[in-house]
C-alpha distance (Angstrom), angle and dihedral (degrees) to the residues before:
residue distance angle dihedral
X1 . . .
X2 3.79 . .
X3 4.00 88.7 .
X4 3.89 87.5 49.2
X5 3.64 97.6 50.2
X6 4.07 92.8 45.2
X7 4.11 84.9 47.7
X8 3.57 90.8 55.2
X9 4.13 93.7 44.8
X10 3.29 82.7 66.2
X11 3.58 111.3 48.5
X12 3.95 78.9 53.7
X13 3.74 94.7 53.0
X14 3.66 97.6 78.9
X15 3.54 98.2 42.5
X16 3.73 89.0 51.0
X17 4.02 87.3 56.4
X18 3.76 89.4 48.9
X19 3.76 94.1 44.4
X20 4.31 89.5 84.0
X21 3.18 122.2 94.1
X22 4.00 118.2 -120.6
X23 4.16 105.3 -149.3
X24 3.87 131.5 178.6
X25 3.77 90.3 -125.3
X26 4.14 127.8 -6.7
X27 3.98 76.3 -96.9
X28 3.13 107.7 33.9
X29 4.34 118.8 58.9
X30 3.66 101.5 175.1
X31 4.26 128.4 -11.1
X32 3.99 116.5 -151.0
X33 4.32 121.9 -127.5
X34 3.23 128.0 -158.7
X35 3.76 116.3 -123.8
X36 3.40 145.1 171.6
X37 3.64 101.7 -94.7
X38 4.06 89.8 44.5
X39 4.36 134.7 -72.9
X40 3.88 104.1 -33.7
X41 4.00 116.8 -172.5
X42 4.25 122.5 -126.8
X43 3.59 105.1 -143.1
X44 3.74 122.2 157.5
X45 4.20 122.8 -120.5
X46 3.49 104.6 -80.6
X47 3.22 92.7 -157.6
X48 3.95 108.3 107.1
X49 3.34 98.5 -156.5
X50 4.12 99.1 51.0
X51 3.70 122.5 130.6
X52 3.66 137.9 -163.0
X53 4.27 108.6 -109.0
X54 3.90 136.5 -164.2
X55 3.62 128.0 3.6
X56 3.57 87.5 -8.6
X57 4.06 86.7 72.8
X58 4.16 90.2 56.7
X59 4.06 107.0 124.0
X60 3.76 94.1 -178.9
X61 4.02 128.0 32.2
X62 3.63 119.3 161.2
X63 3.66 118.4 -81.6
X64 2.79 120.8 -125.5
X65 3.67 95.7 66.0
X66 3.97 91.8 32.3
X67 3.78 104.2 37.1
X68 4.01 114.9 153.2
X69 3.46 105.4 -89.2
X70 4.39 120.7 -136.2
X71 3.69 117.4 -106.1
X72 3.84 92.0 -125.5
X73 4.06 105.1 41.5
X74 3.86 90.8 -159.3
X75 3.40 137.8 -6.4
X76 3.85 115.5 -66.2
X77 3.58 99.5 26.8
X78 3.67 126.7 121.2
X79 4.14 123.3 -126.8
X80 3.83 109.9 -141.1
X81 4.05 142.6 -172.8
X82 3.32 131.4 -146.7
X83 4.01 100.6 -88.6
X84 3.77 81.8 55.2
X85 4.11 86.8 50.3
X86 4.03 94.0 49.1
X87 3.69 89.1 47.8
X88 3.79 87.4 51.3
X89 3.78 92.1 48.1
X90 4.41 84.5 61.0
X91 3.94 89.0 39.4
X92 4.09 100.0 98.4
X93 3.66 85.2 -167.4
X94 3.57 98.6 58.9
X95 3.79 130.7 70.6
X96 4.17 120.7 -145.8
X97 3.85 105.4 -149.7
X98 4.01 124.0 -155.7
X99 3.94 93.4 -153.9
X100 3.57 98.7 -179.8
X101 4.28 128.8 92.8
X102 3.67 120.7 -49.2
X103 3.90 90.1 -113.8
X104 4.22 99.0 54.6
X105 3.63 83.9 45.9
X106 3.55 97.0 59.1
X107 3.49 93.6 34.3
X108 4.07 88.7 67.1
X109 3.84 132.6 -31.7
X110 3.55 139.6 174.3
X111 4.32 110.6 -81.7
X112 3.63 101.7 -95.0
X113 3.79 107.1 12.8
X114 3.73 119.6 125.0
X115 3.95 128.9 -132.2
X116 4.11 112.6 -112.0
X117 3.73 104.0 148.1
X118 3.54 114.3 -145.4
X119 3.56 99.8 -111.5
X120 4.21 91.0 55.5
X121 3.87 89.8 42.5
X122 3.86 98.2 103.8
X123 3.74 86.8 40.4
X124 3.53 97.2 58.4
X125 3.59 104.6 53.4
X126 3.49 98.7 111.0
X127 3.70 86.6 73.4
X128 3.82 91.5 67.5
X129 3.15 96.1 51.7
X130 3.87 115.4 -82.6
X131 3.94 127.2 126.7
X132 3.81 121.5 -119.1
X133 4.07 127.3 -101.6
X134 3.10 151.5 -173.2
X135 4.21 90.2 -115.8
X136 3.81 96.1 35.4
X137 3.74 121.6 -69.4
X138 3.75 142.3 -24.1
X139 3.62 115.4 -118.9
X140 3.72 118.0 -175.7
X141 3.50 140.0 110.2
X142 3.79 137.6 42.4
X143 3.53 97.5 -64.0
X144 3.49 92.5 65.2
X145 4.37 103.7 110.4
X146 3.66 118.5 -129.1
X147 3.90 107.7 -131.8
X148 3.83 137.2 -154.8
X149 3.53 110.8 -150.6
X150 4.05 120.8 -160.7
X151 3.89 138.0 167.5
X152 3.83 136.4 167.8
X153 3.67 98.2 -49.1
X154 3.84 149.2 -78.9
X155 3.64 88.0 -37.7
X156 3.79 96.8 51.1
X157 3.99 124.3 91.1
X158 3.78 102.3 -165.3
X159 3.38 100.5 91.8
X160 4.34 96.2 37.3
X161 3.68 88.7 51.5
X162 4.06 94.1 44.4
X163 3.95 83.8 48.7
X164 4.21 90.5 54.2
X165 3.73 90.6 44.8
X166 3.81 104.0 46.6
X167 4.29 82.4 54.0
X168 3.77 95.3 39.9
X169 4.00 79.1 56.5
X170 3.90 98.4 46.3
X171 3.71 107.4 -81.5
X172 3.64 110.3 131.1
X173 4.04 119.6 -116.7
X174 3.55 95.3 -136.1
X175 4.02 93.1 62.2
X176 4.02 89.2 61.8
X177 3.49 125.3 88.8
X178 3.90 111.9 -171.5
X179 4.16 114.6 -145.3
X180 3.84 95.5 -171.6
X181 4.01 94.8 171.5
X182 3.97 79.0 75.7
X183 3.73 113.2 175.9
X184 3.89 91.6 -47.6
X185 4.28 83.6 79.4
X186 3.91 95.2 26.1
X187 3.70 89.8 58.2
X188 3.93 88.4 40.7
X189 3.85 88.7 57.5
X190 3.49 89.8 53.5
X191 3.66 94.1 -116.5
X192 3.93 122.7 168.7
X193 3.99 111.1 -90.9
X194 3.44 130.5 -168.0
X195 3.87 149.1 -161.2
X196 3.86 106.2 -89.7
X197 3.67 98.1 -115.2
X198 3.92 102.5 23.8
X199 4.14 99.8 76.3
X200 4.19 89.9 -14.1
């Protein structure tokens, strides 16, 4: 009997440590975007018991290529968390940007963001709003997006050196917000991720 009861405490255990709920906020449970295949809702895993897997468990790669990154890229630029990302995702003025590869962005992106590799990010700025020249671009007025860049994480450099090129070209620091937790902390919160493409 004792054996039976002690088997059965532990079937319960993990479904006692799934039983709690996982919100955003203590207010807030889940917060809907807008993307381009239609509203898609962050949530975090519910599952109390979930942990990160693969590369995303690496501690130490090589730096160079996976040096800590700054929390402000260049001067000008604003660092931001996630809240700040979800509220950016319901800003219609503001643009989230996936700045890493074409591949890892396909492979899984935050709901929402949009794909500008780092290496076309100073090429592209006409899409948020800035007017070609003969230097770069124009960037002046109100129409002129405010942008959240992201990447892999404080070790990756995508997004950093996408921010420094978009201003070196004429986008103004003060219209980019810098999320350098990236997916590697997104995905550690648990938070809803996506196929870049499908909902990104």
């Amino acid at each position: 009997m004792k054996y039976l009861a002690f088997a059965l405490g532990l079937i319960a255990l993990p479904l006692s440590a799934n039983a709690d709920p996982v919100g955003l906020t203590p207010d807030m449970m889940a917060a809907s975007v807008p993307t381009a295949s239609g509203m898609v809702e962050i949530t975090r895993n519910q599952d109390n018991t979930a942990r990160l897997e693969g590369d995303w468990l690496l501690t130490s790669r090589p730096c160079p290529n996976f040096c800590i990154q700054p929390m402000i890229p260049a001067p000008g630029v604003t660092p931001v968390g996630e809240l700040e990302v979800i509220a950016a995702l319901q800003d219609p003025g503001t643009v989230v940007i996936d700045g890493r590869i074409r591949p890892e962005f396909e492979a899984g992106t935050i709901p929402g963001a949009i794909s500008v590799p780092y290496t076309e990010a100073a090429d592209r700025l006409g899409e948020l709003g800035c007017a070609p020249d003969f230097d770069g671009f124009i960037c002046e007025g109100e129409g002129v997006a405010k942008v959240v860049l992201f990447c892999n994480g404080p070790w990756c450099g995508q997004s950093p050196t996408a921010a420094r090129r978009m201003i070196e070209a004429g986008f103004p620091a003060e219209n980019i917000s810098y999320y350098r937790g990236g997916m590697q902390n997104w995905m550690g919160l648990g938070l809803t991720v996506v196929p870049g493409g499908a909902g990104g």
